[in-house]
C-alpha positions in Angstrom: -24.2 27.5 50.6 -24.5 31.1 49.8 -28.2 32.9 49.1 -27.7 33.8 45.5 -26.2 29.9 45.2 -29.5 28.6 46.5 -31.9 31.4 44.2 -30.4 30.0 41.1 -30.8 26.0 41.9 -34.0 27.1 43.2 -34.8 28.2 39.6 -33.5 25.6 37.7 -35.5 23.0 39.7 -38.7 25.3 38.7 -37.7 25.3 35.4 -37.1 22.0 34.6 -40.8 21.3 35.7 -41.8 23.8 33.5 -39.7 22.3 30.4 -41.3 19.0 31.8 -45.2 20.4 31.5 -44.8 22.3 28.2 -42.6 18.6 26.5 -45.8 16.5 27.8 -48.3 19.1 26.4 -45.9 19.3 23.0 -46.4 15.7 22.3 -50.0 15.8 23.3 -51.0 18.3 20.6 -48.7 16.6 18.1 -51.4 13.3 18.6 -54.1 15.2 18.4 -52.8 16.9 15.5 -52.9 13.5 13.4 -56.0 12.7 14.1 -57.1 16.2 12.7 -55.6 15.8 9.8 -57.1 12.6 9.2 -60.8 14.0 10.2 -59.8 16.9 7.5 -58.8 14.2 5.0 -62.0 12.2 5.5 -64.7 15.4 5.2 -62.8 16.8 1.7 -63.8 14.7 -0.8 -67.8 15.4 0.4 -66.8 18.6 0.9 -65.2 18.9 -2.9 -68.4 17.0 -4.1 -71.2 19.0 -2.6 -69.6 22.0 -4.4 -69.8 20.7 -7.7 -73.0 19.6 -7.2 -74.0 23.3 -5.8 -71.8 24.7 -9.2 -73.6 22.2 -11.5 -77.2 23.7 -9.9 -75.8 27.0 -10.2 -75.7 26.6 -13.6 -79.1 25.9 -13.9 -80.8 28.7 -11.4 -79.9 32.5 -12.2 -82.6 34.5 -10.2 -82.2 31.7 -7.0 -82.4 34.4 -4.0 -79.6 32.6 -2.2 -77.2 33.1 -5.6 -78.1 36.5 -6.2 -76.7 39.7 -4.1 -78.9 42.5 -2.0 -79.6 45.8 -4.3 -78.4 47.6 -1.3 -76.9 45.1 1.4 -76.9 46.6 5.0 -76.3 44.0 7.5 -74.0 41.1 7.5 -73.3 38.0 9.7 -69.4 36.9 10.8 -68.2 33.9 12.2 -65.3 33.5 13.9 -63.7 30.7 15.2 -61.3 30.8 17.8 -60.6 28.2 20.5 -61.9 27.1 24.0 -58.2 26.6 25.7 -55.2 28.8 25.6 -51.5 27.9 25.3 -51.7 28.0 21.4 -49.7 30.6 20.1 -51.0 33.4 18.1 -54.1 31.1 16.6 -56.9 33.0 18.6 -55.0 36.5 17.8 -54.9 36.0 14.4 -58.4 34.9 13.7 -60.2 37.6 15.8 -57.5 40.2 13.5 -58.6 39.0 10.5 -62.7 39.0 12.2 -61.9 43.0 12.7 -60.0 43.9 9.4 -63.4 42.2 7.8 -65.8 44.3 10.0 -63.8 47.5 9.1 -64.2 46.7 5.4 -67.7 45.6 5.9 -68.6 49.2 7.7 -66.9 50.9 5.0 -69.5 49.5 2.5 -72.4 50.5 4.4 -73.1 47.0 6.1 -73.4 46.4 9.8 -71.2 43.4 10.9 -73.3 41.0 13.2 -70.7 39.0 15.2 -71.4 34.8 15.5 -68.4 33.4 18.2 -67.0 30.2 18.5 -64.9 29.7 21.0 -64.1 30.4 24.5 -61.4 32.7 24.2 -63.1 34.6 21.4 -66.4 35.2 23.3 -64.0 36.3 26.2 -62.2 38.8 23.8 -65.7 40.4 22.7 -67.1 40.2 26.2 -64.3 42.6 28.0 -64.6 45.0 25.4 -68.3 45.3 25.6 -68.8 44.0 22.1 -72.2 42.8 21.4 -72.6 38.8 20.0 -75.5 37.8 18.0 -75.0 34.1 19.6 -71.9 32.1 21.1 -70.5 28.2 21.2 -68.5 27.3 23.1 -66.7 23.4 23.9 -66.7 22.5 20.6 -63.3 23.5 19.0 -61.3 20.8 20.4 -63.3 18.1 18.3 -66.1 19.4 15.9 -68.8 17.1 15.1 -71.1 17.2 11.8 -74.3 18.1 14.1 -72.8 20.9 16.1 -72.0 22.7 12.6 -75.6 21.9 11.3 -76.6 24.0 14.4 -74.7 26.4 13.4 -75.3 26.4 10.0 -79.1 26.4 10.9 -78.9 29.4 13.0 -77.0 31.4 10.2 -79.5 30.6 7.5 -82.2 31.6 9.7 -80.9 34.6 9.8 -80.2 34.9 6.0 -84.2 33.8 5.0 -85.0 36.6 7.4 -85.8 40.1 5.9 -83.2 42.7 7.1 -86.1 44.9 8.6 -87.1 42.0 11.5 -83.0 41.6 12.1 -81.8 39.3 9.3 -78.9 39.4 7.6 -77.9 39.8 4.0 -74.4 38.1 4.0 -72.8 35.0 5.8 -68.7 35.3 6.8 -66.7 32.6 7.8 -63.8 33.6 9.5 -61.9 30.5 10.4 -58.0 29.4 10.2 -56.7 27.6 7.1 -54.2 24.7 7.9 -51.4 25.4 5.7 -48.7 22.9 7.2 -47.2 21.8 10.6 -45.0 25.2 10.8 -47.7 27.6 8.8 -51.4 27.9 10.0 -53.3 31.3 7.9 -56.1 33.3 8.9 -58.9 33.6 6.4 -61.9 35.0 5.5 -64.6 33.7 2.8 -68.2 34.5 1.9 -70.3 31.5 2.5 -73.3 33.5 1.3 -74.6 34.7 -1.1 -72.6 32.2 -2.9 -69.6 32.6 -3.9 -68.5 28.9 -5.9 -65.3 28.1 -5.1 -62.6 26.8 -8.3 -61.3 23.6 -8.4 -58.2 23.4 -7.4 -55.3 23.0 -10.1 -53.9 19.7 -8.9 -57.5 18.2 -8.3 -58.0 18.6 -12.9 -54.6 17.2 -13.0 -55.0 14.2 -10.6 -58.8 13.5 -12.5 -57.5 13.9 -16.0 -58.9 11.6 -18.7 -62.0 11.0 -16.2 -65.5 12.0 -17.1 -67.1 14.6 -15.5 -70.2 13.9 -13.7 -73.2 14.8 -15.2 -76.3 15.6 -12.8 -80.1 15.5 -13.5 -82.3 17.1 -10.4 -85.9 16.2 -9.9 -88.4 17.4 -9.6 -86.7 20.6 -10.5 -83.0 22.7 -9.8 -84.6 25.0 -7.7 -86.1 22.6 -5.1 -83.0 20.9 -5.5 -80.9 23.7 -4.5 -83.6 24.6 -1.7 -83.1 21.2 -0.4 -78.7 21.3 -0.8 -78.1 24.9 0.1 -78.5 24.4 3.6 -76.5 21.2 3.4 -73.8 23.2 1.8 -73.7 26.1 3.9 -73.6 23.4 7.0 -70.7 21.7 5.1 -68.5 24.3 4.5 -68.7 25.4 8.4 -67.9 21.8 9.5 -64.8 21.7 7.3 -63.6 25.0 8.7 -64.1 23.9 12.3 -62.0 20.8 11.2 -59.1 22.8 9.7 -59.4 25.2 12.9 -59.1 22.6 14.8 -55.8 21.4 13.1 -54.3 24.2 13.3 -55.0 25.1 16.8 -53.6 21.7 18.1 -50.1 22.7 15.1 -50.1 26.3 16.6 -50.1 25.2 20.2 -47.1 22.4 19.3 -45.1 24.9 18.5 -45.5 27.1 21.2 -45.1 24.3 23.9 -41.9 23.4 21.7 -40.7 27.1 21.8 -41.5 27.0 25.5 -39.4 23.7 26.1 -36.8 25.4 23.9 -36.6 28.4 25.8 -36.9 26.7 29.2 -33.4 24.3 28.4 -32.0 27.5 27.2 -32.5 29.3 30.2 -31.6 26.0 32.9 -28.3 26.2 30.8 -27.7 29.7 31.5 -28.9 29.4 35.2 -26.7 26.3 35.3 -23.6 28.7 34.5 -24.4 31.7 36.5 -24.7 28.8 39.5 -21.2 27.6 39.1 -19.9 31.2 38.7 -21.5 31.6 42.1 -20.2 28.4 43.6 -16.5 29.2 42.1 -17.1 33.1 43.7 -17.6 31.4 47.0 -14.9 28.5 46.7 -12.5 31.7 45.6 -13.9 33.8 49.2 -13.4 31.1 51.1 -9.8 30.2 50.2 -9.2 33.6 50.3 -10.6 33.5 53.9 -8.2 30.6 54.6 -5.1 32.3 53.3 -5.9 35.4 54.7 -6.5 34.2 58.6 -3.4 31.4 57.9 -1.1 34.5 57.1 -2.5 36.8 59.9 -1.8 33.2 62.5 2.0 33.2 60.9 2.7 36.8 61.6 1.0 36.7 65.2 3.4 33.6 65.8 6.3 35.6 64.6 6.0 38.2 67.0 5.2 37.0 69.9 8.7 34.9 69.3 
C-alpha cells in the first residue's frame, strides 16, 4: 500500500469519528431543545400576566420613580447573556454584537454602559480584551432556575434604587437571544427599566376575544403595590430571557453539529474518491511494472537465442 493510500484512509477513519461525535451531540441538543421549549411554554402565561398587572398599575401611578425617566441619564446597566459551553454556532457572537452596538448607542447619548455577564464564554470575551464587568454568572445558562434570575434581578435593582453619584445606575438592558424557530434564533435588546410596557401581542386579543378583561383593585394602595411587583417583574422578565437563551443556544448548537456531520460525510465521500484514484494509480504502476519487466524478459530471451 502506497503512503498517500494510507494518508487518505487514515483520514477518513478520523473523520468518521468526528461525524460520529458531532451526530451524538446533534441529537443531544435536539432533547434538550424540547424540554426548553416546554420550560418557555410554562413561564409565558405568568410572564404575559405580570405585565398586565404592571400595565394596569401603570395606569394608576404617573410620578412612580421606577416609571418615570432621569432628567439627564448618565450611566446605564447591560446584561448580556451568552453561554457557558461552546460548539453553538454564532449564538455567543451574536449576542455580545448586539451587547456592543447597544453600548455604542448608549455612549452616543451621554450614558456610561455598565456591563452585567452571564455566561462563560461572554465573561471570557470581556476578560481578554481588558473590559471591565460590574459582576458575572456563570453555570447557569444550560438550565436557568426562577431563583438564580431573582439574584440577578436583585442585584440589578440594587443598582437602579442607588443614586448615580455612589455608582448606581439609571437604566436596566437586557440583552438576551429571542427564540424565533428551530432554524432562526435573533439577538435582541430591550429596556427592562425604566419601564417600558410591552403590547399585547396581536394573536393573544384574537385568541381572548369575547373574554372579559381583568379588572384589578390594589390595596392598600397602587404605589405599594407596584413597590411590592416591580421587583417581581424585573426578576420575571430576566428568567424568561434566560429561558429563551437557553432555547436557542441548545437550536443554534443543533445546527452546527448537523452542519458539522454534513460537512464531515461530505468530505469522507471525497476522501473516499481521491483513495480509489490512488489505489487505481497504483494498480495502473504496477501493471505497468509487470508489462514493462515481462517485455524486457521477452526481448533478453530473444537474443540470447
Amino acid at each position: 500500500m502506497g503512503a498517500q493510500l494510507r494518508i487518505y484512509r487514515r483520514r477518513i477513519r478520523s473523520t468518521r469519528s468526528m461525524a460520529k461525535i458531532t451526530r451524538a451531540m446533534e441529537l443531544i441538543a435536539t432533547t434538550r431543545i424540547t424540554k426548553a421549549q416546554r420550560a418557555v411554554q410554562a413561564a409565558d402565561p405568568y410572564a404575559r400576566e405580570i405585565t398586565r398587572a404592571v400595565s394596569a398599575l401603570a395606569g394608576r401611578v404617573s410620578d412612580h420613580p421606577l416609571l418615570a425617566e432621569a432628567e439627564n441619564p448618565t450611566r446605564a446597566a447591560i446584561l448580556v447573556i451568552t453561554s457557558d459551553k461552546g460548539l453553538a454556532g454564532a449564538y455567543t457572537t451574536n449576542a455580545i454584537k448586539e451587547a456592543e452596538s447597544l453600548a455604542a448607542l448608549l455612549r452616543e447619548q451621554g450614558k456610561e454602559p455598565v456591563l452585567y455577564v452571564v455566561g462563560r464564554k461572554g465573561v471570557g470575551y470581556y476578560q481578554f480584551r481588558d473590559r471591565p464587568m460590574e459582576r458575572t454568572w456563570e453555570e447557569i445558562t444550560e438550565r436557568p432556575t426562577y431563583p438564580q434570575a431573582k439574584e440577578i434581578g436583585t442585584a440589578l435593582m440594587d443598582r437602579f434604587t442607588q443614586d448615580t453619584a455612589e455608582g448606581g445606575v439609571d437604566e436596566i438592558h437586557v440583552v438576551s437571544t429571542e427564540f424565533v424557530s428551530m432554524l432562526t434564533q435573533r439577538a435582541s435588546s430591550r429596556r427592562v427599566l425604566p419601564l417600558e410596557l410591552e403590547k399585547v401581542e396581536p394573536k393573544v386579543l384574537e385568541a381572548e376575544q369575547g373574554r372579559p378583561l381583568a379588572l384589578y383593585e390594589f390595596e392598600p394602595s397602587a404605589e405599594e403595590a407596584l413597590n411590592l411587583l416591580l421587583p417581581q417583574y424585573v426578576a420575571n422578565r430576566i428568567y424568561f430571557a434566560l429561558l429563551e437563551s437557553a432555547a436557542s443556544q441548545q437550536a443554534s448548537r443543533r445546527n452546527a453539529m448537523k452542519a458539522a456531520t454534513d460537512n464531515a460525510e461530505e468530505l469522507i465521500q471525497t476522501l473516499t474518491r481521491q483513495a480509489n484514484q490512488a489505489r487505481q494509480a497504483e494498480i495502473t504502476n504496477e501493471i505497468s511494472e509487470i508489462v514493462s519487466g515481462a517485455d524486457a524478459l521477452t526481448g533478453a530471451s530473444a537474443g540470447s537465442e
